[in-house]
C-alpha positions as CSV (number, residue, x, y, z in Angstrom):
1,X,-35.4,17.2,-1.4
2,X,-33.3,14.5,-1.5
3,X,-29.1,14.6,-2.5
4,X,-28.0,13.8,-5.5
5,X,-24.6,12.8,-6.0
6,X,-22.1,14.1,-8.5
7,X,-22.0,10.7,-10.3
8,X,-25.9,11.1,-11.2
9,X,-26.8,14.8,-12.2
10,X,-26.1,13.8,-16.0
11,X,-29.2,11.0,-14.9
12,X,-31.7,13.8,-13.9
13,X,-31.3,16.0,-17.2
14,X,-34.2,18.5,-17.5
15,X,-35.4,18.0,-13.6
16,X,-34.7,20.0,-10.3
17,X,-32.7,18.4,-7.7
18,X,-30.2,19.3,-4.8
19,X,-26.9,18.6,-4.1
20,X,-24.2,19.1,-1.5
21,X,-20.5,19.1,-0.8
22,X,-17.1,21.1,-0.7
23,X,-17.0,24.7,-2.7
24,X,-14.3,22.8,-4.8
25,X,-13.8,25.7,-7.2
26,X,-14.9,29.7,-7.8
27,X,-15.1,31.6,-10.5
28,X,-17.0,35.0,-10.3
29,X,-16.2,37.1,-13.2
30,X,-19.5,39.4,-13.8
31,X,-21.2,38.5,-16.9
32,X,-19.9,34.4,-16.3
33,X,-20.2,33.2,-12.4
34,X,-19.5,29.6,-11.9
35,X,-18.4,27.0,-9.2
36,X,-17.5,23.5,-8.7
37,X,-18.8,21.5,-5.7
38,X,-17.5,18.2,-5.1
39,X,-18.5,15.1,-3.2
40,X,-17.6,11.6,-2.9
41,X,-18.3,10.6,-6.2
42,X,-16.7,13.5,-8.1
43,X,-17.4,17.2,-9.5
44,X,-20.8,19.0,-10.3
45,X,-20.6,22.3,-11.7
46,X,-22.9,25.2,-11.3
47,X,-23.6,28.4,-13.4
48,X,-24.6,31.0,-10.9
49,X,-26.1,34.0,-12.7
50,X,-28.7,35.8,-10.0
51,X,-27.0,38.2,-7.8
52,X,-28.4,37.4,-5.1
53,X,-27.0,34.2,-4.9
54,X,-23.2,34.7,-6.4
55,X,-23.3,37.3,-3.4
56,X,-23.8,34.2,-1.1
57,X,-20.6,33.0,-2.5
58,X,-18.6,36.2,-1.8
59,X,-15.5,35.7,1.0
60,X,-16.0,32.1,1.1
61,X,-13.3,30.2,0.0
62,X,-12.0,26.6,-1.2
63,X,-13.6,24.1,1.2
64,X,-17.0,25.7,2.3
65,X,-19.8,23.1,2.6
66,X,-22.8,24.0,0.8
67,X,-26.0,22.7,-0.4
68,X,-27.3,24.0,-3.7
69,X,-30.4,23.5,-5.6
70,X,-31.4,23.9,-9.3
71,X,-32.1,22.6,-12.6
72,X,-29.8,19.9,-14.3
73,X,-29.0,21.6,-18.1
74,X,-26.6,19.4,-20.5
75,X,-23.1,20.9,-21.4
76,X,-20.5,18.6,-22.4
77,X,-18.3,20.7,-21.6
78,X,-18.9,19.9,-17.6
79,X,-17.5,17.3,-15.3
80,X,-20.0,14.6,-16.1
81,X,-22.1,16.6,-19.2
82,X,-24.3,18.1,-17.5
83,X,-24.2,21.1,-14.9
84,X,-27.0,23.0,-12.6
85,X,-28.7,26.5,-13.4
86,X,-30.9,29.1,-11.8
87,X,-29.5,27.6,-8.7
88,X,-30.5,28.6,-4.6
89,X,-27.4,28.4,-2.7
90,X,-27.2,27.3,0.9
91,X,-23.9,27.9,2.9
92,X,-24.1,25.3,5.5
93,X,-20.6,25.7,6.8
94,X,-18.9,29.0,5.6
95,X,-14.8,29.1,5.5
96,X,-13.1,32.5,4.9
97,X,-9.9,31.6,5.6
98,X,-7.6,30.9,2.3
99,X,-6.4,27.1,2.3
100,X,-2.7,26.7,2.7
101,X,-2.7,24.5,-0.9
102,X,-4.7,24.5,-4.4
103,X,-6.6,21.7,-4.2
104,X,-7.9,22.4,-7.8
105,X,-5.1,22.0,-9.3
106,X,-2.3,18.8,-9.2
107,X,-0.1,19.1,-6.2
108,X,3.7,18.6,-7.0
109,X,5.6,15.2,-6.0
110,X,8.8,16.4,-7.1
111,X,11.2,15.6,-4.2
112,X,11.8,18.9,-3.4
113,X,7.9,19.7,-2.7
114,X,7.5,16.5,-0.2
115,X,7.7,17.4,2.7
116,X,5.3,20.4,1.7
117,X,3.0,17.8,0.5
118,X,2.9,16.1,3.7
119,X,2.7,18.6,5.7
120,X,-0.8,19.6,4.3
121,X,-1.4,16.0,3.2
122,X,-5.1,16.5,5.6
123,X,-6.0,19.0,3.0
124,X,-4.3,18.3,-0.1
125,X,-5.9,14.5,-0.1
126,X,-9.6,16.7,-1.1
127,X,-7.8,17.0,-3.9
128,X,-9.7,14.4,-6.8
129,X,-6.3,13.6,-8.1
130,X,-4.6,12.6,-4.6
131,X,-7.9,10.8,-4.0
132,X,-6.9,8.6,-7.0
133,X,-4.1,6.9,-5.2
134,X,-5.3,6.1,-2.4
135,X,-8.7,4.6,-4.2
136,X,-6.6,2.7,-6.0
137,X,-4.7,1.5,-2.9
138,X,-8.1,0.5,-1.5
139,X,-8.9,-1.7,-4.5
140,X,-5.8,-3.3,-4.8
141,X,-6.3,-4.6,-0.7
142,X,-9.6,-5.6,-1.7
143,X,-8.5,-7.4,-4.8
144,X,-5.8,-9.2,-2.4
145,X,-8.6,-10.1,0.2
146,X,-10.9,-11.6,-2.0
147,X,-7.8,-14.0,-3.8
148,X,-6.9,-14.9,-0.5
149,X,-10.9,-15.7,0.6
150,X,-11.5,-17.7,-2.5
151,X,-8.7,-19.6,-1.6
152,X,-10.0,-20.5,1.7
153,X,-8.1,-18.3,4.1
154,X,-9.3,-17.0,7.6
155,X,-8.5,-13.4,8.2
156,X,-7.3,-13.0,11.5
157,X,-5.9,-9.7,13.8
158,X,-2.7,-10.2,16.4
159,X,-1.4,-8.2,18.9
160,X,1.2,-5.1,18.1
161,X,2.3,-5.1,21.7
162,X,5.1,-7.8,22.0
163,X,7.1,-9.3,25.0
164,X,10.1,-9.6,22.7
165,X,11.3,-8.4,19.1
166,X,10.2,-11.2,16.6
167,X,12.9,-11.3,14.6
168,X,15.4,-10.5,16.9
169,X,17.4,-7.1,16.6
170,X,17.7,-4.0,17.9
171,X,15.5,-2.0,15.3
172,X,12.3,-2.3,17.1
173,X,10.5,0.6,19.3
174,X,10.4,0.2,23.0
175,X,7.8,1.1,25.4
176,X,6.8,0.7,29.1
177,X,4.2,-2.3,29.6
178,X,3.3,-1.3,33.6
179,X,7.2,-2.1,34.3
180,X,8.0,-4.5,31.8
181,X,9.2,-3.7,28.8
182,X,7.6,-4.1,25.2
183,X,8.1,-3.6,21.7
184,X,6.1,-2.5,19.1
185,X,5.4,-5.8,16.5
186,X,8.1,-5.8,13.2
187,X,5.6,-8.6,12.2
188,X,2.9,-10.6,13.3
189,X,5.4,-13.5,12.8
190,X,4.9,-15.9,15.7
191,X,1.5,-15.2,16.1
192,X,0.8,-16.5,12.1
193,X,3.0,-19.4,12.3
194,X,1.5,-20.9,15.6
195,X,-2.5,-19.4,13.8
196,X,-1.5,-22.7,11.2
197,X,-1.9,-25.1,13.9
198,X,-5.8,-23.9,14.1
199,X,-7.3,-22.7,10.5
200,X,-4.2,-24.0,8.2
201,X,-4.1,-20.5,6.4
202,X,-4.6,-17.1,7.6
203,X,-3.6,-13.8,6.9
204,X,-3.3,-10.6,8.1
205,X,-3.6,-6.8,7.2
206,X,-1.8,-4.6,9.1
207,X,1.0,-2.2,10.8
208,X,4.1,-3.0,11.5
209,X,6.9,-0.8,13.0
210,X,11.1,-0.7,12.4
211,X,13.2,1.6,14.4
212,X,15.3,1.8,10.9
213,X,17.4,5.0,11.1
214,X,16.9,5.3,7.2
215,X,15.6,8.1,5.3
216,X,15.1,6.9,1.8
217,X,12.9,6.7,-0.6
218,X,11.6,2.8,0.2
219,X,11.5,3.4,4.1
220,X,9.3,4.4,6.9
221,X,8.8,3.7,10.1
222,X,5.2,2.3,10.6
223,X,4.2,0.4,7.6
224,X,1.2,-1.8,6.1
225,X,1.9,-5.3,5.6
226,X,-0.3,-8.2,4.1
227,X,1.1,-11.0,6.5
228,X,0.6,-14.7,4.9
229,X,0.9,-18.2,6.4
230,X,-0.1,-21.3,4.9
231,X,-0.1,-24.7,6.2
232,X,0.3,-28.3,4.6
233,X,2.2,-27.2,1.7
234,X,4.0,-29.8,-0.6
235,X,7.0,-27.2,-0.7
236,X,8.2,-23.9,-0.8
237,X,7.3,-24.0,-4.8
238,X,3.5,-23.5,-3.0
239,X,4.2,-20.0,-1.1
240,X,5.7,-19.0,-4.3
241,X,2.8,-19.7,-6.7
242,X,0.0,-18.7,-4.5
243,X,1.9,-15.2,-3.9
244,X,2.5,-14.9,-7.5
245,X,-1.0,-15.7,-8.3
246,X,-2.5,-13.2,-6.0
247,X,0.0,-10.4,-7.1
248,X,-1.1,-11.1,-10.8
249,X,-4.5,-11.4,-10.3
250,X,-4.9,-8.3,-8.0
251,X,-2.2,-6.2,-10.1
252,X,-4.1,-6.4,-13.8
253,X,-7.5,-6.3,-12.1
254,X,-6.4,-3.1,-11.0
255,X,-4.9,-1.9,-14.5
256,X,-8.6,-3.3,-15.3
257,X,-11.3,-1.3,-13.1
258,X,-8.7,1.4,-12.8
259,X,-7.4,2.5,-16.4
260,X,-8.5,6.1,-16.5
261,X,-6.9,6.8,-13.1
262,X,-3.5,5.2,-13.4
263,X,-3.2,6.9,-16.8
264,X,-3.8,10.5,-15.4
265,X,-0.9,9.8,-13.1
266,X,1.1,8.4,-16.3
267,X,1.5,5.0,-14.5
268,X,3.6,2.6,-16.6
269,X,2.4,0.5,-19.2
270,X,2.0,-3.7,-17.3
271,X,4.4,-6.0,-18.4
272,X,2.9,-8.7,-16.2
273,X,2.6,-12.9,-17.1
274,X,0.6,-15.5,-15.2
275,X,4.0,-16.8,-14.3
276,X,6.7,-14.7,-13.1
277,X,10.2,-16.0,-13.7
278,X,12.7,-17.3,-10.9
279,X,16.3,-16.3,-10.4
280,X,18.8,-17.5,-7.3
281,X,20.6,-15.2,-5.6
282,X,23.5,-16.4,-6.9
283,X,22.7,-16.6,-10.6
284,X,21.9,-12.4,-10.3
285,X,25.1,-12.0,-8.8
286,X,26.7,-13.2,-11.2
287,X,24.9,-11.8,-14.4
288,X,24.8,-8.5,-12.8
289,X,28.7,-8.4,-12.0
290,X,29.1,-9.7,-15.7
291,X,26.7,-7.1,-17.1
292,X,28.3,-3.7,-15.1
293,X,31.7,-4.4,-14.2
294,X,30.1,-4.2,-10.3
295,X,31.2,-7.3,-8.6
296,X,28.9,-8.6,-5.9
297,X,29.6,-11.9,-5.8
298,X,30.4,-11.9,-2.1
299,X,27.0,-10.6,-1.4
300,X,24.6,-12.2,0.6
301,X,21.6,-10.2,-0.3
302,X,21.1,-8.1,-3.4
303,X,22.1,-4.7,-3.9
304,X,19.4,-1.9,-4.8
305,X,20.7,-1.7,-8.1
306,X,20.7,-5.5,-8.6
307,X,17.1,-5.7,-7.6
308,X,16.4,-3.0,-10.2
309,X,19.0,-4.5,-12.9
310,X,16.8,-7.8,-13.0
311,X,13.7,-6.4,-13.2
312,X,14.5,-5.0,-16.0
313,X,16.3,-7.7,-17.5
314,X,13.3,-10.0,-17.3
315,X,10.9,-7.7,-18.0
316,X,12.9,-7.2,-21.1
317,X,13.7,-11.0,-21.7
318,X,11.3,-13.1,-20.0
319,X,8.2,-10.6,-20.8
320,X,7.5,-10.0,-17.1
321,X,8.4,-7.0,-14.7
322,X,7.5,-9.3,-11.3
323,X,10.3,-11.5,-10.5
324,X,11.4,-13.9,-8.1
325,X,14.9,-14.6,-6.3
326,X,15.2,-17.1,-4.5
327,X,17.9,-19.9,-2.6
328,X,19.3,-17.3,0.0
329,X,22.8,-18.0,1.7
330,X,22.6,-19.5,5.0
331,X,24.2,-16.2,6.5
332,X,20.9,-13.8,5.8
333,X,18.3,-16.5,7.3
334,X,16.3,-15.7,10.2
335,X,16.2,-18.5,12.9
336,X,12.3,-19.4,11.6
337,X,14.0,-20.0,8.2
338,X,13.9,-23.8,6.6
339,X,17.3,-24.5,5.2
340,X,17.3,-26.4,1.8
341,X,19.1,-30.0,1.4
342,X,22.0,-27.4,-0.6
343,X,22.1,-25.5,2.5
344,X,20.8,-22.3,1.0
345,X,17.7,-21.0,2.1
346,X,14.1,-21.8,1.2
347,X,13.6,-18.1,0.9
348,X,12.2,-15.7,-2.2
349,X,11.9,-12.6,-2.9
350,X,9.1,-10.7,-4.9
351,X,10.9,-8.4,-6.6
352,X,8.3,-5.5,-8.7
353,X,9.5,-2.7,-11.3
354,X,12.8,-3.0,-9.3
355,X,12.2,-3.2,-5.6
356,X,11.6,-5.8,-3.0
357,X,7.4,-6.4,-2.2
358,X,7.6,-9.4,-0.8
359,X,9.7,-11.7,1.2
360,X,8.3,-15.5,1.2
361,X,10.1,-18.4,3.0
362,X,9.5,-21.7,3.9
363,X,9.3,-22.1,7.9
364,X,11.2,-24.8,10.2
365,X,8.1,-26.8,11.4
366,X,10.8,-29.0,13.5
367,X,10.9,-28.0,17.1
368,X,14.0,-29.1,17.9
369,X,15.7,-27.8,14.9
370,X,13.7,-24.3,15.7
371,X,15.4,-24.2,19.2
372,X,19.1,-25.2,17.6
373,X,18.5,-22.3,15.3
374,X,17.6,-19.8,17.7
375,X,20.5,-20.5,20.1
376,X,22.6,-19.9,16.9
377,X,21.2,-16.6,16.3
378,X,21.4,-15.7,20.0
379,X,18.4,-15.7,21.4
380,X,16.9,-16.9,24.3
381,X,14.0,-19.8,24.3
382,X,13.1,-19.4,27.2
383,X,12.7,-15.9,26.6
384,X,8.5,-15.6,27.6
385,X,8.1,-13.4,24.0
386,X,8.8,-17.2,22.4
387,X,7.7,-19.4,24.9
388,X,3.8,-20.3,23.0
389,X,5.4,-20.1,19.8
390,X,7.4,-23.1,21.1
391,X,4.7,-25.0,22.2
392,X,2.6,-24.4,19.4
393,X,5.8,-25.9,17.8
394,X,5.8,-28.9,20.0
395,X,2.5,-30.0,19.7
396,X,2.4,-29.7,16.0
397,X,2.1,-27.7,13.3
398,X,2.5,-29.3,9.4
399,X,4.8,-27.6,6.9
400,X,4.1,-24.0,6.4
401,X,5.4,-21.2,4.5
402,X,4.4,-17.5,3.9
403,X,5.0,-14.0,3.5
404,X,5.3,-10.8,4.5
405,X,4.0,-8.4,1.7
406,X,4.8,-3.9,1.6
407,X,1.4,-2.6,0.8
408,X,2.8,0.4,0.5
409,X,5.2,-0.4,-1.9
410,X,2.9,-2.3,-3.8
411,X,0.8,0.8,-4.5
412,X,3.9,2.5,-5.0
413,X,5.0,1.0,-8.2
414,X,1.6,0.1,-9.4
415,X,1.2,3.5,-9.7
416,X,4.7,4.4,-10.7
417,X,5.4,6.7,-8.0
418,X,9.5,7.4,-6.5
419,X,8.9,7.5,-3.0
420,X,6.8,5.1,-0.9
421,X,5.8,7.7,1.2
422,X,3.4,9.2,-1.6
423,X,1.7,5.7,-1.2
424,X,0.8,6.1,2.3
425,X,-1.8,8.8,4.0
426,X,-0.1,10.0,6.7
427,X,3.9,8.9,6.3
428,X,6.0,8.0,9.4
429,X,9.8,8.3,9.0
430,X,12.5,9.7,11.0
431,X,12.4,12.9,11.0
432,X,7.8,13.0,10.8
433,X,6.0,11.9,13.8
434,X,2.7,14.4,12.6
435,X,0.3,15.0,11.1
């Protein structure tokens, strides 16, 4: 007989089908016997009543695989509204030893009960609710690659293995290279930029890795980043309004196709507008300082607590919780940075229910000017890590601009979690390496 899938027993009211999947739940009390399997597409539950069967079930715990049989009865009361009776059970793979977490139930993201979470995070993720998360994580990368297709660019894939650090630094992981040394990519920076020169926009969807000794709640080592570079802009205004446009479109599709699940997980209401407002640097210094008596004036970046101050302020004044900051001080620029006629930066930041997402500049497209730049940050050109990125330079690329994008973090406060770590399958920090 052919399997039916959790999603479609309430189709098949009244006829006999089969199912199979994960003993998800078990309750065998006597007079009332019952389980929940689960699958792929959700919960089935089974009224076992013949003894011969329910003794199938004895010793097996959470987890077993089995393939059951029987006739589909309505009960509203069921996952679905509809359940299976006079059932023939079928252990296919039998477990008897007691999981080390209830799956069944909601797992605890309190701080304290973290590490405990990840730990068991290749077991507690068979939990429905965990599921949620990361099924909403999959739909919000593929509401982010269709944008970016409909708006005609080519998905491309660059080497993690480096010559050099990209951004120059120490805070990059080192490796043997048969005798040379490498580094493990921050970015796919170079490798974007000089992709312009040959399909105009690209982007990219992958890991990158900082040797950050930080243990906080926005940091890991090995991270997903949606990597953006687009050619023959007008001006920086561009980067800016095509980032903003695929945040908002992928964000409230999201809220859209997703309500039910972001609700269980009491994600906040979306205070989100087609046009997210624009702040310099400078300008949040300065309202911040004058609103808490903190004075960061003499800041070249903001300060946690600024980027969480103006979210709130414009999602309570300008009806929007995604903001932008833009016009960084020359001091914070990387050497790949444009530099604006005010010499400030042409530099934004995405800022999302109060953390950085994004970071989108405008490039230096001049060669010259790109080799003046990094001689002033101290690097090498002729370094061999920099050397095609130079040409590629030289023999022309058009004003570009882009970003890199936290996935992670994206996820993270779409859903409303406090750590970015719950965002992520298998988090990689300082002090976890496995699972």
């Amino acid at each position: 007989m052919e399997r039916t899938l959790a999603r479609d027993v309430a189709k098949n009211v009244g006829k006999q089908i089969s199912i199979s999947g994960w003993l998800h739940k078990k309750r065998l009390l006597g007079g009332l016997n019952f389980i929940v399997v689960r699958d792929r597409s959700g919960l089935t539950q089974v009224v076992v009543d013949q003894e011969a069967e329910v003794e199938k079930l004895r010793g097996m715990q959470i987890g077993t695989v089995l393939t059951i049989t029987g006739k589909v009865t309505e009960e509203p009361r069921a996952p679905g509204g509809a359940e299976l009776h006079d059932p023939v059970v079928t252990v296919d793979v039998p477990v008897t030893d007691e999981p080390p977490i209830e799956i069944d139930k909601p797992l605890s993201h309190k701080p304290e009960n973290l590490d405990t979470l990840f730990d068991n995070r290749h077991i507690g993720l068979r939990s429905p609710q965990e599921q949620k998360v990361f099924k909403i994580r999959a739909a919000l990368l593929r509401n982010i690659r269709e944008f970016l297709y409909d708006h005609d660019f080519t998905e491309i894939n660059t080497p993690k293995l480096l010559a050099g650090a990209t951004e120059g630094g120490a805070e990059v992981f080192k490796t043997d290279y048969f005798g040379k040394e490498a580094t493990l990519a921050q970015s796919p920076q170079l490798y974007k930029q000089m992709m312009v020169g040959a399909f105009e926009r690209v982007f990219e969807i992958a890991p990158a890795f900082r040797a950050e000794p930080s243990a906080t709640t926005r940091h890991m080592s090995e991270v997903y980043m949606l990597d953006i570079e687009m050619g023959f802009i007008a001006g920086h205004e561009d980067v800016l309004d095509m980032v903003q446009d695929m945040t908002y479109t992928a964000v409230t599709k999201v809220y859209k196709d997703y309500a039910d699940e972001l609700k269980s997980w009491n994600a906040p209401e979306l205070v989100l507008k087609p046009k997210f407002p624009r702040y310099t640097v400078t300008q949040v210094h300065e309202m911040y300082t004058k609103a808490t008596g903190t004075d960061t004036t003499n800041e070249k970046d903001l300060i946690p607590d600024e980027e969480k101050w103006i979210c709130d302020y414009a999602k309570k004044n300008d009806g929007c919780e995604a903001v932008f900051v833009t016009n960084f001080p020359r001091e914070a620029m990387k050497f790949y940075h444009k530099l604006a006629d005010d010499g400030t930066v042409l530099w934004g930041d995405l800022l999302f229910r109060g953390l950085e997402i994004a970071t989108c500049p405008m490039r230096e497209n001049r060669h010259e000017v790109l080799v003046e730049q990094m001689v002033a940050a101290g690097l090498d050109p002729k370094h061999p890590g920099y050397k095609y990125f130079l040409e590629a330079m030289r023999y022309g690329l058009p004003a570009h601009g882009g970003c890199g994008y936290g996935i992670d973090r994206l996820v993270e406060k779409t859903l409303g979690l406090g750590n970015v770590k719950e965002a992520t399958l298998f988090p990689r920090d300082i002090n976890r390496l496995a699972p």
